[in-house]
N, C-alpha and C positions, 0 to 999 in steps of 0.2 A: 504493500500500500504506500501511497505516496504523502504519506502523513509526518515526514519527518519535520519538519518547520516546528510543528506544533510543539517539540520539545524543548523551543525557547522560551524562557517563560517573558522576556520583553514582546517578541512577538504574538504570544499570546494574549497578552494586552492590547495591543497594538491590533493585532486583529479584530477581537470582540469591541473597541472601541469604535476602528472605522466604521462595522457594522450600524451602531447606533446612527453616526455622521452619512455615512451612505443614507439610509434611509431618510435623512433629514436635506439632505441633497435633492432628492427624488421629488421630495413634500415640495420645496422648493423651486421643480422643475416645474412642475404640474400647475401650481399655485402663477407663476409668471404665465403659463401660457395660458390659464384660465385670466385673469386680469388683461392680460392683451388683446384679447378676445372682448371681453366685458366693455373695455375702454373704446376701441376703435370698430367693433361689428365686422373686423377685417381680413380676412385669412394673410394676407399682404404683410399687416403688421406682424400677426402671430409666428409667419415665417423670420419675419427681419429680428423679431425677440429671440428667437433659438437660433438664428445665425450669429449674431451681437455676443452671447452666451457661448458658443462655440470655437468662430472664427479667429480670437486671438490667439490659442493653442494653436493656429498654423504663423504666426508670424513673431511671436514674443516668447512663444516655447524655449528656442536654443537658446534665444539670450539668457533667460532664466535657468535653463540648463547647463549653462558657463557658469553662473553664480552661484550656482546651488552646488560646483564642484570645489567652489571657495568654503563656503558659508558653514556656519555651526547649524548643523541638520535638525536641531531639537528646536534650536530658534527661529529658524526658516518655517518650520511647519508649525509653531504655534506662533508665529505672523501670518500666514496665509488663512487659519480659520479665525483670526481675531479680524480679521480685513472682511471674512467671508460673515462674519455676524455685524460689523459692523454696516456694509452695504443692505444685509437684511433687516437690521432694527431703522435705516435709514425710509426700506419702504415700508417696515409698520407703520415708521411713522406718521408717513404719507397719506399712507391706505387708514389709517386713526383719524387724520384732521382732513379729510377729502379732496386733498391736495394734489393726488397720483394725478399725472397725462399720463398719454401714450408716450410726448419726447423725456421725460422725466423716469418711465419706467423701462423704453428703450438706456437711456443714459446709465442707468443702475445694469441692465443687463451686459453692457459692455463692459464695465468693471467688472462684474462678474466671470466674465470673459476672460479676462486679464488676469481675475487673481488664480483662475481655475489651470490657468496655461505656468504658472507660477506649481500651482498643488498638484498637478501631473508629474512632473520632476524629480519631485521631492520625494512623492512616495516611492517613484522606482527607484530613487537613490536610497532613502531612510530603510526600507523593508529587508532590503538582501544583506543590510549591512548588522543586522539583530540576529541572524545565522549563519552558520555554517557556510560556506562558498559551495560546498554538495549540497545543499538541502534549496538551492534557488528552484531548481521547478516544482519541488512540493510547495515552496512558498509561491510560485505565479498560479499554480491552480487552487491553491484556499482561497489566495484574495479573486480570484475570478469567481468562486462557489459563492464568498462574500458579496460582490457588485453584483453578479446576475441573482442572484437570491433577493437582495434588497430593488433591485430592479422590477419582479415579479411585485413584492409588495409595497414597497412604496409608492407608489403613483396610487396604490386601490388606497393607503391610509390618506394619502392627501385626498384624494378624492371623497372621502368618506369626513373629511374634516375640514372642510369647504363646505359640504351642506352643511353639517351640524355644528361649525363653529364660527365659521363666516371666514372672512379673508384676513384678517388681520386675528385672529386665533389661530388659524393654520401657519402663518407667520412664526408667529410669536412660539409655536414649539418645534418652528424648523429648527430655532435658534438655540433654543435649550440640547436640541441633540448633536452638537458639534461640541457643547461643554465636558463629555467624557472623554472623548479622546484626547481635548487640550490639558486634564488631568492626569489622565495615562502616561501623555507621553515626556513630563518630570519624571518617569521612573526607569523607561527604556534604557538599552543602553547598547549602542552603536557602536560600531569598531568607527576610530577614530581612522582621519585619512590621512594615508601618509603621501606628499607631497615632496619633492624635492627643491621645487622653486616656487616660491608665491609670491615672487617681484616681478613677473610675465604679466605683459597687458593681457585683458579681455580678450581682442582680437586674437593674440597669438593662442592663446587657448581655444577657441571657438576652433580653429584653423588644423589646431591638434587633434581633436576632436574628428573634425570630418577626413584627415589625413589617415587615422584609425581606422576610420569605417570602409574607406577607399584600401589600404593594404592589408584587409585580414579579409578573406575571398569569404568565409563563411557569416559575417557580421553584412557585406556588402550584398550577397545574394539573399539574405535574408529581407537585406529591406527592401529589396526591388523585389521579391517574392510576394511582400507582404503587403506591396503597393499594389501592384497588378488584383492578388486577391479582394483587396480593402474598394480597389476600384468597383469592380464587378458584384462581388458579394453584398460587401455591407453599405455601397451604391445603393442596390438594388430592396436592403431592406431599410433604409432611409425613403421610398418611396413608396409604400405600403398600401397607403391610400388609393393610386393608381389600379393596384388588384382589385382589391376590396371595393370601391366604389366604381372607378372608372371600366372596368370587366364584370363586373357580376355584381354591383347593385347592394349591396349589402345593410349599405346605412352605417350609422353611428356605431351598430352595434358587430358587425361584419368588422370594421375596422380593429375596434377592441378585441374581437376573438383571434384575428390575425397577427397582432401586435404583440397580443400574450402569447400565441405559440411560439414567433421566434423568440420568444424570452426565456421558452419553454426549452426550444431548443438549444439556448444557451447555457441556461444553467445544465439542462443535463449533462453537459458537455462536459462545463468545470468540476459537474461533479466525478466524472466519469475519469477526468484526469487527475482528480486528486486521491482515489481509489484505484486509478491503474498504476503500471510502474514506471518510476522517474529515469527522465531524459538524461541521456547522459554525453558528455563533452568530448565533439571528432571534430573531425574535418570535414564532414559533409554532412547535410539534413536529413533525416532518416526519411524513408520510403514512404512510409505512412503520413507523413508530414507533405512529402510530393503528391501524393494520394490524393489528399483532402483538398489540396491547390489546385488539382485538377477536376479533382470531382465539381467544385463551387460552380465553374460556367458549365457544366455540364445541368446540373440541377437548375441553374436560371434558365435553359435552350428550354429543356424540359419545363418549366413554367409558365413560358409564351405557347405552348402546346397543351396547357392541360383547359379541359373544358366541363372543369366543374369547379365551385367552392372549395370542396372538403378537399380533391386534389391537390389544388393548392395548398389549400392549410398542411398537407403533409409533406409538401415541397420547400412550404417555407420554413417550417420547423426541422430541416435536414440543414436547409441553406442557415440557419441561426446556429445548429449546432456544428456546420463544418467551418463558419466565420470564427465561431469561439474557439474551438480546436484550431486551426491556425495560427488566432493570437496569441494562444497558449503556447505553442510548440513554438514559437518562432520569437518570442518574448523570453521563453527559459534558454532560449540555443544563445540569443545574444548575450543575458546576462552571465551566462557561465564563459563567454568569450569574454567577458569586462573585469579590470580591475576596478576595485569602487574610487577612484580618483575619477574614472570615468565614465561612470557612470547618469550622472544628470547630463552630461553632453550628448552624448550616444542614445539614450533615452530618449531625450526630450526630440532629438531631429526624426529616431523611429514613429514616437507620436504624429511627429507635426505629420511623416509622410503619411501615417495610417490615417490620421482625420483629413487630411488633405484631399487623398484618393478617396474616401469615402463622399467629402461633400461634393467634389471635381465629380463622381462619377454621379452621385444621384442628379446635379444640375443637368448633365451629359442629359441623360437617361429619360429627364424630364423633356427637353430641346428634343431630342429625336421620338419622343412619343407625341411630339406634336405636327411633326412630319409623316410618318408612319404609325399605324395603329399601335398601342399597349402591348399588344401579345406580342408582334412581329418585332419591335425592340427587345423584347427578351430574349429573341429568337439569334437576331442579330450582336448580341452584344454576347450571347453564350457561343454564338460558333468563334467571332473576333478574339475572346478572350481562350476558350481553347488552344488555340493556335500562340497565340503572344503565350500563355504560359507552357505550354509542349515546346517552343523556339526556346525559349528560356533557359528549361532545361535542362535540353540538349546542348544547349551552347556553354551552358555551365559544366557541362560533364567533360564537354571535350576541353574546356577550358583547363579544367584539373586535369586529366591523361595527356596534356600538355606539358603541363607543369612540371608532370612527376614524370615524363620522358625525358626529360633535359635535366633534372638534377643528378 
């Protein structure tokens, strides 16, 4: 079983803490896009609020990911949830004195943006560094079992505290649930980093960083692996609505049952890798990891072909759980390639490129289903992605039998 993490007891803190904060995160999601909705009657808005919310993790990531391979790790993440309560008690406030617009609760959303591309970072630098350097992918598939867990129910608790307690109550206890982890995390205790120079600008660091990613073949194939997948895959379930309503009609409530199956499929997923056995450190991605990379456009071809609901539904919950499988496997293969000086660097650029590709492909995906029908974009963007990830890697294979012919 791939349960070893769990025998840190910093990490175990640190785990059941985020737990709480994830879920209060979620409360949080839900609660904004319900408000943006409220204020403007606008799907327009609703979208600019979850992009505002998102988009700075592709451009403020690295930099944060330079500084966070500076910075005292305990202090860095109890700044980013005192930042993350402070922008929320800023729209209680709001939402108390009936103060909230839409540019004022856009404006909050960006900073949220900002501090969230900040708390990406962090954690994948804070988490590996409370274990064992073996024990990194039993630790990426708990905190995956963790987020897609609290993702299944957090959105049903804010939603369920929104009717019954209004906006500014659902607020008010997003905020209390990021207080245990900023407790917790006084007691952790990090391997410190060890550094040889910390007179190097920023730049020169930033530049190390990508210089790493470029000369270690299996860190480099990994992100371009996991772009190509992020594109297609988690593209394609960034657009959900499309299925659900735009194909088959479903309504309000079609949506929700789609949305929860790939979440359904995701957690299976983490949980399934944190019960199977731990990834272990070579020189190439294991089979099964190619597997799942190819399977993804294979199951989207298949979902521009399937010609019922419930088909779907069982297509989408495959494509949720080979998205999370991916990030999982491909998230442990880099971190066991990292020393932790380098790890918020390296990190933070593999984020930027996973939500990058992700939001690049669902706008894509969106554009071409307004040229050609819903289904027939699936049709095309699975045989397209076939191909670019089968080219891939083959070119990666012979790239290695290269390699190791000339040494």
């Amino acid at each position: 079983m791939n349960l070893a993490a769990l025998n840190s007891p910093s990490f175990r803190l640190y785990l059941f803490g985020s737990f709480i904060a994830l879920n209060g995160l979620w409360i949080q999601r839900i609660i904004i896009g319900w408000l943006a909705w409220e204020i403007s009657n606008s799907p327009f808005y609703v979208g600019i609020a979850a992009f505002l919310s998102l988009a700075p993790t592709i451009f403020s990531g690295p930099i944060f990911g330079v500084l966070i391979d500076r910075a005292n790790i305990k202090v860095a993440f109890f700044l980013s949830y005192s930042a993350m309560i402070l922008c929320s008690s800023i729209l209680f406030f709001l939402i108390l004195t009936d103060l909230l617009t839409i540019k004022s609760l856009l404006l909050i959303c960006l900073f949220i943006g900002i501090i969230a591309s900040a708390a990406h970072p962090i954690r994948m630098s804070l988490a590996p560094r409370l274990i064992d350097e073996s024990q990194v992918p039993s630790l990426v598939a708990l905190t995956a079992v963790n987020f897609n867990t609290s993702r299944l129910i957090g959105p049903a608790i804010g939603g369920f505290l929104i009717q019954y307690l209004g906006a500014s109550g659902t607020i008010l206890i997003s905020i209390f649930t990021y207080l245990p982890v900023m407790v917790f995390i006084m007691f952790v205790k990090p391997r410190d980093l060890i550094s040889d120079d910390k007179n190097r600008s920023l730049i020169f660091d930033f530049f190390e960083g990508i210089k790493l990613i470029f000369s270690n073949s299996v860190i480099k194939f990994s992100i371009v692996l996991s772009g190509l997948t992020a594109f297609v895959g988690r593209g394609v379930l960034e657009t959900l609505p499309l299925i659900s309503e735009g194909v088959f009609n479903q309504g309000p409530t079609g949506l929700g049952l789609i949305t929860a199956t790939a979440g359904a499929g995701a957690l299976f997923s983490s949980i399934a890798k944190a019960l199977g056995k731990a990834e272990i450190s070579g020189t190439n991605i294991s089979n099964s990891t190619l597997f799942a990379a190819l399977t993804i456009p294979i199951v989207v071809l298949l979902i521009g072909y399937a010609n019922s609901f419930l088909i779907s539904l069982f297509l989408i919950f495959i494509l949720g759980f080979l998205a999370t499988t991916i990030g999982i496997s491909i998230q442990s293969k880099i971190q066991l390639e990292l020393k932790d000086i380098f790890r918020g660097r390296v990190m933070s650029i593999w984020i930027m490129i996973n939500m990058g590709s992700a939001a690049l492909g669902s706008v894509i995906f969106g554009l071409v289903s307004d040229y050609l029908s819903i289904q027939m974009s699936h049709t095309v963007f699975g045989y397209s992605f076939i191909f670019l990830i089968v080219f891939l890697i083959l070119f990666n294979n012979i790239s290695i039998k290269t390699k190791t012919a000339f040494k």
